[in-house]
C-alpha positions in Angstrom: 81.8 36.6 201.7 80.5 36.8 198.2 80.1 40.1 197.0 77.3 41.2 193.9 78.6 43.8 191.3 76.4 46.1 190.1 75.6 45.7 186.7 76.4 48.2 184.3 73.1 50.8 183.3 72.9 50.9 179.5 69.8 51.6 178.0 68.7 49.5 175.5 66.8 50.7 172.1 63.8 49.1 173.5 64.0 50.6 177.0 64.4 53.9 175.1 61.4 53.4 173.2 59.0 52.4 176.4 60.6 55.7 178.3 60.0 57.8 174.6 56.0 56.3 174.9 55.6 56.9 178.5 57.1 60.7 177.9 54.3 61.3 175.0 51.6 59.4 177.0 52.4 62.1 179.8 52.4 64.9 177.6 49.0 63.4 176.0 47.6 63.4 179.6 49.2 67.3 179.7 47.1 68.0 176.5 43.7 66.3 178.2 43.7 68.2 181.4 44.9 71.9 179.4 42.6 71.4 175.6 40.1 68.8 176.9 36.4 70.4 177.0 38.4 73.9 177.7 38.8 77.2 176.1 42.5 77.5 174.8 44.7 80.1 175.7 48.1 80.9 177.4 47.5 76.7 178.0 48.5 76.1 174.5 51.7 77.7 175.3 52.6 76.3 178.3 52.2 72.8 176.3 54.2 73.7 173.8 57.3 74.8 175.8 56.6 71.8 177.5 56.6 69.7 174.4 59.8 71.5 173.0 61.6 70.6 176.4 60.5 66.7 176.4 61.4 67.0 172.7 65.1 67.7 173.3 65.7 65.8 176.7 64.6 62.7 174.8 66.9 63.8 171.7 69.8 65.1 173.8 72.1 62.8 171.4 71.0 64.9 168.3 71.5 68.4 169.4 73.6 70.5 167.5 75.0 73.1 170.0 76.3 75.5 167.4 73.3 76.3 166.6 71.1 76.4 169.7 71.7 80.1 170.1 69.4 81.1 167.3 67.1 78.2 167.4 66.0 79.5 171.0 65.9 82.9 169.4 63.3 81.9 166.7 61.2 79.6 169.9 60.9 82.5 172.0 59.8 84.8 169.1 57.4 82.7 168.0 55.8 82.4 171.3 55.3 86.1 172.0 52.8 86.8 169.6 50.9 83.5 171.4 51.2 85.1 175.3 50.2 88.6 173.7 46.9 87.2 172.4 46.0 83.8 170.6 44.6 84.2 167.4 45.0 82.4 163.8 48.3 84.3 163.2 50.0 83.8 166.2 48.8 80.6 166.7 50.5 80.1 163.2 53.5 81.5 164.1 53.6 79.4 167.3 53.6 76.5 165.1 56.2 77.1 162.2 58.6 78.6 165.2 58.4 75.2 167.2 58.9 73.1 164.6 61.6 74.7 163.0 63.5 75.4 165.9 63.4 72.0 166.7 64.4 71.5 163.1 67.3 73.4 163.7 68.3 72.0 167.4 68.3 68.7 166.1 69.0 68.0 162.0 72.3 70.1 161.4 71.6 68.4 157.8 68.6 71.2 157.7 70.2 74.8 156.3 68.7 78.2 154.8 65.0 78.7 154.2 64.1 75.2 153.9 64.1 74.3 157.6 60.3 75.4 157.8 59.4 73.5 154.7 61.3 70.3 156.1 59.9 70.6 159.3 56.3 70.9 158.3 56.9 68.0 156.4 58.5 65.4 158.9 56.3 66.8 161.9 53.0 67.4 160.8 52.4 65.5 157.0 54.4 62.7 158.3 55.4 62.4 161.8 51.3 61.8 162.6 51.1 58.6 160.9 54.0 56.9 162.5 53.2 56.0 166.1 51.5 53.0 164.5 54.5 51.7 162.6 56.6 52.6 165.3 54.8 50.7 167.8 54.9 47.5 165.3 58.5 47.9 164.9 59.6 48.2 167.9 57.2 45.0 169.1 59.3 42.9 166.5 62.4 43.8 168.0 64.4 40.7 169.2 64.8 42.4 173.0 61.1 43.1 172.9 60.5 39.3 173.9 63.0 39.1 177.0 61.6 42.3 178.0 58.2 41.2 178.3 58.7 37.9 180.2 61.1 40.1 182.4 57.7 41.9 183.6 55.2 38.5 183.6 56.4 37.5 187.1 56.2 41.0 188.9 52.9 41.9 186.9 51.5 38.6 188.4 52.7 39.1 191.8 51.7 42.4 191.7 48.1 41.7 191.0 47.6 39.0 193.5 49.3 41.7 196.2 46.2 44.1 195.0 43.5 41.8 195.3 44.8 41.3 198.6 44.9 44.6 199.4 41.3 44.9 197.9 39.9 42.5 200.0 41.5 44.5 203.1 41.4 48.4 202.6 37.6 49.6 200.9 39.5 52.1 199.2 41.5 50.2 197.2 38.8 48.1 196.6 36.7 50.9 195.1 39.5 52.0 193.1 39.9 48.2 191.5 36.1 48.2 191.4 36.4 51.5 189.3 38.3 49.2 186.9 36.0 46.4 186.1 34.7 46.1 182.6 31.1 47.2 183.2 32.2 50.4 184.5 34.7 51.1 181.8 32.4 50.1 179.2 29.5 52.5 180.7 32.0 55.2 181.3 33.9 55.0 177.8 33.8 58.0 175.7 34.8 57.7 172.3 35.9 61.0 171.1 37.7 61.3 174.4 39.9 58.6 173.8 40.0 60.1 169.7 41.3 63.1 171.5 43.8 60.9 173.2 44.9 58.8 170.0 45.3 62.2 168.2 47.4 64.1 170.6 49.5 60.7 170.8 49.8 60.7 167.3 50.8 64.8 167.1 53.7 64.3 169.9 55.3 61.2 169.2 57.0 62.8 166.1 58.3 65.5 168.4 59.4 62.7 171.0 60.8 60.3 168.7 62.8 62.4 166.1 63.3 60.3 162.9 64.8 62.8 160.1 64.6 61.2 156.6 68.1 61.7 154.9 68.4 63.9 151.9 67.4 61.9 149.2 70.4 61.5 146.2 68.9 62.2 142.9 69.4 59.8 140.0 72.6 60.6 137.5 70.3 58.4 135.1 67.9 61.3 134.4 70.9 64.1 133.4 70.1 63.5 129.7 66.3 63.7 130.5 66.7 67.0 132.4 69.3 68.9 130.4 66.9 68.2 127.4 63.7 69.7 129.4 65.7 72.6 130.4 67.1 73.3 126.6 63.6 73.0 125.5 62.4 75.3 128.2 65.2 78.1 127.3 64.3 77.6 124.0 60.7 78.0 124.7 61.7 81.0 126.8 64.0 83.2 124.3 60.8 82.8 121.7 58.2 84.4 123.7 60.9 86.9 125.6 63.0 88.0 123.0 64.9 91.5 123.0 62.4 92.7 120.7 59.2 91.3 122.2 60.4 92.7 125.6 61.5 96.1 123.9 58.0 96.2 122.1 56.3 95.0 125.3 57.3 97.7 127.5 56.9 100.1 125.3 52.8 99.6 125.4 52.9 98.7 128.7 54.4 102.2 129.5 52.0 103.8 127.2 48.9 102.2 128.8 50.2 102.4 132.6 50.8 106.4 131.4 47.3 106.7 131.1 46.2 105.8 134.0 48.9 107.2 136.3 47.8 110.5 134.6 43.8 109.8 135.4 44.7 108.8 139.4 46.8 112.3 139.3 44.0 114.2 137.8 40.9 113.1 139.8 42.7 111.5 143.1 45.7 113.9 143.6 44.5 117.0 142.1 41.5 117.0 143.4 39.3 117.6 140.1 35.6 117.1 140.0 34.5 113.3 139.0 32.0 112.8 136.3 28.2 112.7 137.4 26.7 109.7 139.6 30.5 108.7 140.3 31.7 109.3 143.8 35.4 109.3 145.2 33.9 106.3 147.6 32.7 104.5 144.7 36.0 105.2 142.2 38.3 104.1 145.2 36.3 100.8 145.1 36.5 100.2 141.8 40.1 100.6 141.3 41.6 99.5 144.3 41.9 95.7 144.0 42.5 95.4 140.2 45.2 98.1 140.5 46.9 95.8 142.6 46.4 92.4 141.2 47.7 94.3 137.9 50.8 95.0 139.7 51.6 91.7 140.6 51.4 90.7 136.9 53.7 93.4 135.8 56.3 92.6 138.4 55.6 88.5 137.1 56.7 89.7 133.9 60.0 91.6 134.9 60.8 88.8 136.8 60.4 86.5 133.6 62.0 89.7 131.3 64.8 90.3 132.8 66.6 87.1 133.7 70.4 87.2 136.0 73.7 88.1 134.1 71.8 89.6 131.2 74.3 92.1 130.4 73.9 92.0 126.8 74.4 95.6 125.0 70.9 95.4 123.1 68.9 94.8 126.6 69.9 98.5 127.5 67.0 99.9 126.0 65.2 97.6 127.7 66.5 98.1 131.0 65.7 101.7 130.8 61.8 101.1 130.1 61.3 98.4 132.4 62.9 101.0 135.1 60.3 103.4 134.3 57.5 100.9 134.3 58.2 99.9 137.4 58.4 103.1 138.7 54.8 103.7 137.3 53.8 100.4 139.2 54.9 102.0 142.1 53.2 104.9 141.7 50.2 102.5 140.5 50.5 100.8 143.9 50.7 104.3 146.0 47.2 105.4 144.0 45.7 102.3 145.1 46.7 102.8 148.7 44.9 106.3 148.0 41.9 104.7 146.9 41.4 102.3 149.6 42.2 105.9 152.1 39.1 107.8 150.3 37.2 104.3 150.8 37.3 104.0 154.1 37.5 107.4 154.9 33.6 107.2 153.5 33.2 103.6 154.9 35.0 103.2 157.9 37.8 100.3 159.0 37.3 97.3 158.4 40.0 93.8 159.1 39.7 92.9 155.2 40.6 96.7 154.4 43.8 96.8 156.7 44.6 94.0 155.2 44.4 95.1 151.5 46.4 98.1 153.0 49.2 95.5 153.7 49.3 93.5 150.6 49.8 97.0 148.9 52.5 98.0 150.5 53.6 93.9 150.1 53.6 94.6 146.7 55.0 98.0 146.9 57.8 96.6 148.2 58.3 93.6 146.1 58.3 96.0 143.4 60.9 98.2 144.9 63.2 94.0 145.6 62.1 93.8 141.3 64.6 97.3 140.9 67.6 96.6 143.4 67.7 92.8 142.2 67.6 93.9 138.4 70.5 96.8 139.7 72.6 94.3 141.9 72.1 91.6 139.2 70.9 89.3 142.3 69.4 85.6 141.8 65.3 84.7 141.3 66.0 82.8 144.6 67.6 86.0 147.0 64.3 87.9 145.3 61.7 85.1 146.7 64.0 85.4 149.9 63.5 88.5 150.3 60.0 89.2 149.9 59.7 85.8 151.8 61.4 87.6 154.7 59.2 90.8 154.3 56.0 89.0 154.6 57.0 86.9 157.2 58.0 90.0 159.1 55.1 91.6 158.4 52.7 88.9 159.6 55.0 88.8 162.9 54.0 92.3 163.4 50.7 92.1 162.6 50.4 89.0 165.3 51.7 91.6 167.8 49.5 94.1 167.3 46.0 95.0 168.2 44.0 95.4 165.3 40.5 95.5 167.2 41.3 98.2 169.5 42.7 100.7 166.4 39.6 99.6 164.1 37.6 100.1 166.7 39.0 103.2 168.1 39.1 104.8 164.7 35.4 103.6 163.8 34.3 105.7 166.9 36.1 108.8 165.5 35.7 108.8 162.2 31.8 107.8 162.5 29.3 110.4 161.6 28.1 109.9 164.6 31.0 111.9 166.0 31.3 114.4 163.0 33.6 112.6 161.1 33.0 112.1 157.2 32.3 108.4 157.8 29.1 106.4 158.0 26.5 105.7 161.0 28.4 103.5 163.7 27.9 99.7 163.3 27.3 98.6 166.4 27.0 95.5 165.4 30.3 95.3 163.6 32.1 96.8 166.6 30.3 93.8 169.3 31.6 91.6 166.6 35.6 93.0 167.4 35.2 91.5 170.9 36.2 93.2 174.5 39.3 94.9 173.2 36.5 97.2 171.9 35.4 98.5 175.1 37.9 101.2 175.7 36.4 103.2 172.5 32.9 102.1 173.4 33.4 103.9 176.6 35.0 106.8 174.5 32.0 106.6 172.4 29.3 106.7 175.2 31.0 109.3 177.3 31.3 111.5 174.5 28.3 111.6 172.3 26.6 108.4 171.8 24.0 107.1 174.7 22.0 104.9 173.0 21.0 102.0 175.0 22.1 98.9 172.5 25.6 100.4 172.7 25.2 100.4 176.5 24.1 96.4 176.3 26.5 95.9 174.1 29.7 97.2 176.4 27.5 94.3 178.8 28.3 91.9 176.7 31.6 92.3 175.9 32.2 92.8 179.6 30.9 89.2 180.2 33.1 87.9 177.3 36.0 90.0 178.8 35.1 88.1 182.6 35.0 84.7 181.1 38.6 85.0 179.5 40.3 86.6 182.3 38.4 83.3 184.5 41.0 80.8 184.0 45.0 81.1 183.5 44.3 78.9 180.8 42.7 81.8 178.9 45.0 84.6 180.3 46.4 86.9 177.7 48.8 89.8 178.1 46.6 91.8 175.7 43.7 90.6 178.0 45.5 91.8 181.1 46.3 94.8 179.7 42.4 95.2 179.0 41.5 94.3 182.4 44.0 96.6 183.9 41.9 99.5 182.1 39.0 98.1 183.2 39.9 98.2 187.2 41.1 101.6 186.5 38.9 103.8 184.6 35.4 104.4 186.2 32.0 103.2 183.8 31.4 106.0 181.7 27.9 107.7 181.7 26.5 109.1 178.9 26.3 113.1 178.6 23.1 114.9 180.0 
């Protein structure tokens, strides 16, 4: 008796493609039932674990083990901020977490702080506009042909088995009738199937990794380059000399004196300001420009004082740019005062934390300007550096509720409550969303029973049901909300 071998399974590149296009079409379908004519929520990141996990089962050939440890660590970070409340930061630290851990699971070629950079580039400048060429490509293959009159006798079998099936069970044959080109055609909807061709288009470069190598520059253009750069030094020790630098800071110090010595006279010691100018209005002025002139002072150390200058004449030099520095620190605390007295008069606003952040940014980067100068570090571990301190900073402020604390604070400090600040917007505090309600319920219980606060709280509570409605929506900051809701009773104003 004759016996049949199994054949051996070996994929082919083509049957790799077609199970790469069915993955993506699947995830595509994902995206339509999550994003499609939905709010987006927790749904966004149930899609993306999902695309990270078809991402490396269809790459398993390309991951790099070694470092799979902190790859998962930077994907799990960058999701947190996302299930603690979607918003433009975390939604932004969703995205450069995904593709850079990705980056790093897959391209061991990818090192250091580039990985982001590289990322972005392959998976969201370029990866988009590939399924097209792709598809071509792979339709040119030689195995392409074979493959396709491998599947012409059971695709025409299979249709005469479901007319035949039509014509015996009305189900099916509504389901087929479903199918005929008049019904399509009425039922086609064009920015549906956009939505389709663009979530196709965002996956496949996550499905079907394709990492450029690192290009090899040109030995041709040495004599080119080495000639820019001598002109460049050249250009560089005329306008930063030892004695323009000397000279430099020695104005610089002179003119930064006098305005250290005004912010200690009228915004640390207290003194009375002139008439028709009030600490509100002074803060405002000074606030903004203080900082912005900051920034240029630590661009021109940075420019000044350049690595392995250990010259003996730069000494002098070394000693005034210390104290200038120092005074742009204590130019950078004065404008944190400033913006303190502003909204102390004002009230909190999300533009004012913010400038409250970029000082202390700068503060900072200032304080990187001194050790780097002392350590005699590179340009490249100081944009490191303050590269890691912002990005740290916006992963905190992703975690953190900044409607409740403005408006909790707004509430207390409002004149309405005898603080020094202005009248409560009401307005400005709907505009916050539900996280508000815990300090609008502070606010009615306590002192304020005005009935457009009481509509408002209404409002918010509808916005409030809507989001906790669907999963898709779910927060943990919303749950957290809700979970004050069901427990504290509806306050009533005073009698």
């Amino acid at each position: 008796m004759t016996g049949f071998a199994a054949p051996a399974v070996e994929n082919t590149p083509q049957q790799n493609f077609a199970l790469k296009f069915a993955i993506a079409i699947g995830l595509a379908a994902l995206a339509d039932a999550l994003f499609y004519d939905q709010r987006i929520g927790l749904s966004l990141t149930v899609f993306t674990i999902a695309l990270v996990a078809a991402s490396l089962i269809t790459n398993r050939a390309q991951l790099d083990r070694k470092r799979a440890a902190a790859a998962s660590i930077i994907f799990v970070a960058s999701v947190l901020p996302a299930v603690e409340q979607l918003s433009t930061l975390s939604l932004l630290f969703l995205l450069l977490g995904t593709i850079s851990s990705i980056a790093l699971w897959t391209n061991p070629a990818i090192v250091g702080s580039r990985a982001p950079l590289t990322a972005f580039r392959q998976f969201l400048l370029i990866g988009p506009f590939r399924l097209g060429p792709d598809i071509l490509a792979a339709m040119r293959a030689p195995g392409l042909s074979r493959s396709i009159l491998g599947w012409c006798v059971p695709v025409a079998f299979g249709l005469v088995f479901l007319a035949l099936f039509a014509e015996a069970n009305p189900l099916i044959e509504q389901w087929v009738d479903m199918l005929r080109p008049h019904r399509v055609a009425a039922d086609f909807d064009q920015i549906h199937v956009l939505f389709w061709l663009a979530m196709l288009s965002l996956i496949w470069p996550f499905i079907h990794l394709r990492w450029r190598p690192k290009a090899v520059r040109p030995t041709g253009f040495a004599p080119a380059a080495a000639a820019s750069q001598g002109s460049i030094a050249t250009a560089q020790a005329a306008l930063l000399g030892p004695g323009t630098v000397l000279h430099s800071l020695l104005l610089f110090n002179l003119l930064f004196a006098v305005q250290s010595a005004t912010d200690l006279v009228y915004l640390w010691g207290g003194v009375q300001l002139p008439d028709g100018l009030t600490y509100a209005s002074y803060a405002h002025r000074g606030a903004y420009p203080l900082v912005f002139t900051a920034l240029l002072a630590a661009s021109f150390v940075v420019l000044a004082i350049r690595p392995n200058d250990t010259k003996p004449q730069s000494l002098s030099a070394r000693v005034l740019l210390y104290l200038w520095v120092s005074q742009n620190l204590l130019l950078v605390i004065s404008s944190m005062l400033r913006l303190k007295l502003y909204v102390d008069s004002y009230l909190l606003t999300y533009w004012r934390i913010a400038a409250l952040l970029w000082m202390g940014l700068v503060a900072l980067g200032l304080i990187l300007i001194t050790l780097r100068i002392t350590m005699n570090r590179s340009h490249r571990w100081l944009l490191q550096m303050n590269l890691l301190a912002v990005a740290a900073t916006l992963y905190v402020c992703a975690l953190t509720n900044f409607d409740a604390i403005i408006a909790g604070y707004n509430v207390t400090h409002s004149r309405d409550a005898g603080g020094k600040g202005v009248m409560l917007d009401v307005s400005y505090l709907a505009s916050l969303g539900p996280q508000a309600l815990p300090a609008i319920d502070r606010a009615i219980a306590s002192h304020l029973s005005e009935s457009h606060l009481s509509a408002c709280r209404d409002r918010l509570l509808q916005a409030q049901a809507s989001d906790m409605a669907s999963w898709r929506t779910w927060s943990f900051r919303g749950w957290r909300l809700q979970h004050y809701l069901n427990t504290h009773p509806v306050p009533s104003p005073p009698s």
